[in-house]
C-alpha positions in Angstrom: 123.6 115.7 138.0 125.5 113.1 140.0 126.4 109.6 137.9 123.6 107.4 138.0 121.8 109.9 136.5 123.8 110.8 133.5 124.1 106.5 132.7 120.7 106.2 132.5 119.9 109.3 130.3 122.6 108.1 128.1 120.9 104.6 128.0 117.5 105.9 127.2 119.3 107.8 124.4 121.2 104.5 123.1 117.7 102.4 123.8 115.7 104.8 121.4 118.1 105.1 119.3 118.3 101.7 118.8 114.4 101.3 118.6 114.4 103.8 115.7 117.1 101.9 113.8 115.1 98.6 114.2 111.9 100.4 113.1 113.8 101.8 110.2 115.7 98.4 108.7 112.0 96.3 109.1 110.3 99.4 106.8 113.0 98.9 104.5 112.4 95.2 104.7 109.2 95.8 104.2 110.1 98.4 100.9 112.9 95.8 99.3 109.9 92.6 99.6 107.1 95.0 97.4 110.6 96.7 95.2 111.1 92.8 94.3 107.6 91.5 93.6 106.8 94.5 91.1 108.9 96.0 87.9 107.3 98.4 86.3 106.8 98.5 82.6 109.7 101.4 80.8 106.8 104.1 80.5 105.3 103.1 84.1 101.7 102.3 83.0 102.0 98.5 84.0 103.0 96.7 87.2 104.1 93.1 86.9 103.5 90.9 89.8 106.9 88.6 90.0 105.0 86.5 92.5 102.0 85.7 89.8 102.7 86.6 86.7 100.7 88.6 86.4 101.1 92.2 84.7 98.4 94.7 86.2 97.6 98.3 84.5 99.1 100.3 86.8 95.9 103.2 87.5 92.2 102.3 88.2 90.2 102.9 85.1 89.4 106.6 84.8 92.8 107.3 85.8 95.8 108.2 84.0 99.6 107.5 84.8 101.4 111.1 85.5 105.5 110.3 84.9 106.0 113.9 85.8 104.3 113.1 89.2 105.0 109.4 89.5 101.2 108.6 90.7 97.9 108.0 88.9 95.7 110.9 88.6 93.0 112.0 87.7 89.0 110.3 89.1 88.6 106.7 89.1 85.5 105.8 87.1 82.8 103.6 88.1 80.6 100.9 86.7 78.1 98.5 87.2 79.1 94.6 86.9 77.8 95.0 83.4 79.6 97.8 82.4 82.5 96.9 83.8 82.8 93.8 81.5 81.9 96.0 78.5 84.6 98.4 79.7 87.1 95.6 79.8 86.6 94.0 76.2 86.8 97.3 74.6 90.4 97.8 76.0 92.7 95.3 73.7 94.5 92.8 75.6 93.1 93.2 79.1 90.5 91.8 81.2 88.7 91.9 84.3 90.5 89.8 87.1 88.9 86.9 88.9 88.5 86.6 92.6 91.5 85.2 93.5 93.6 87.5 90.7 92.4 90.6 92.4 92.6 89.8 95.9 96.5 89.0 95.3 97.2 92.5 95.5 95.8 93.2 98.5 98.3 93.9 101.5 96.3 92.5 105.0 99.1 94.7 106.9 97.9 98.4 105.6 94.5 100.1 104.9 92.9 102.8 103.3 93.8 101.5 101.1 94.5 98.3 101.3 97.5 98.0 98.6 101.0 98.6 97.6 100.7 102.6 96.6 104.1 102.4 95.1 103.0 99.9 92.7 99.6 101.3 92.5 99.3 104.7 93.8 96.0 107.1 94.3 94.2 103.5 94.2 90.7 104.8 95.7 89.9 102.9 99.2 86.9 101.4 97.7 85.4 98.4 96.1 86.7 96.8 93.1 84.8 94.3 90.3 86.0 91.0 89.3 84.8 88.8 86.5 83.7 85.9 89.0 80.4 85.7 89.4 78.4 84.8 92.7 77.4 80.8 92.7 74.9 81.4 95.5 73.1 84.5 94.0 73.2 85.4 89.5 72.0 89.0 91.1 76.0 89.1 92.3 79.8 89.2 91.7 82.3 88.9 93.8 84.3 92.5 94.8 87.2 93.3 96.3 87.5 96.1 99.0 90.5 98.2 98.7 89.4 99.9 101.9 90.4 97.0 104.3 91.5 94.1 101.7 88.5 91.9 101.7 86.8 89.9 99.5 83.0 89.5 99.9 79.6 89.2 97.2 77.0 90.1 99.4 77.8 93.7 98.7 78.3 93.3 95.2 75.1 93.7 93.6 75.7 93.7 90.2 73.7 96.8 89.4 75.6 98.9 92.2 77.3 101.4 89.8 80.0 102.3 92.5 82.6 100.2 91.7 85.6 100.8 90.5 87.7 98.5 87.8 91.4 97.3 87.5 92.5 95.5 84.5 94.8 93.3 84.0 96.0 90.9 81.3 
């Protein structure tokens, strides 16, 4: 192997090195902005969102929070528009999110779903209610996709009973 050769193997070496450092400090960028916008509540059922106030139940509805396992397990249920709102005033304290509520929670960078899964983990990649109500068609709401992190009410028909439901108060 005469010299030239040996540089430039050493450079590739440095180069990806270097890559894989860079790829490493932006995820942990990436890890420190979510760590900062949500504390968890002591037993780890609740999420609060530093950036709205917010305080989000931590597992869809259905689901329960494991400590042992740190995720959410168990099936999240699902509900028509209807039921959904019933399902919310029966558990004290907590509500359905709006539009713009739910949709804050989002992340446009990931998919599948579409969401912090520190904060919220096992959240199903699917849609989500919301209490707002479509102002172009009563037959709709508004849903949030946790699959890609849209918004939309054309899908929403609010006798679909294949949503799922995230409280928050």
């Amino acid at each position: 192997m005469n010299l030239m050769t040996t540089f430039c193997a050493h450079v590739r070496r440095i180069h990806l090195l270097a890559s894989v450092l860079l790829l490493a400090g932006l995820c942990g960028a990436q890890t420190a902005q979510a760590q900062a916008r949500y504390s968890y509540s002591v037993d780890g059922t609740e999420v609060t969102d530093s950036k709205t106030g917010l305080v989000w139940q931590r597992c869809s509805a259905g689901q329960s929070w494991s400590a042992a396992k740190t995720t959410c397990t168990g099936t999240a249920a699902t509900y028509t528009h209807e039921a959904a709102l019933s399902f919310a005033k029966t558990q004290t304290g907590w509500r359905l999110p709006n539009v713009k509520e739910l949709s804050s929670i989002t992340v446009k960078t990931r998919s599948n779903p579409a969401i912090d899964v520190m904060a919220f983990p096992a959240t199903p990649s699917s849609w989500f209610w919301t209490s707002t109500p479509s102002a172009f068609n009563a037959s709709f709401a508004w849903g949030v996709n946790f699959k890609a992190g849209y918004v939309h009410y054309n899908s929403s028909d609010r006798n679909s009973p294949n949503f799922q439901v995230r409280l928050v108060r």
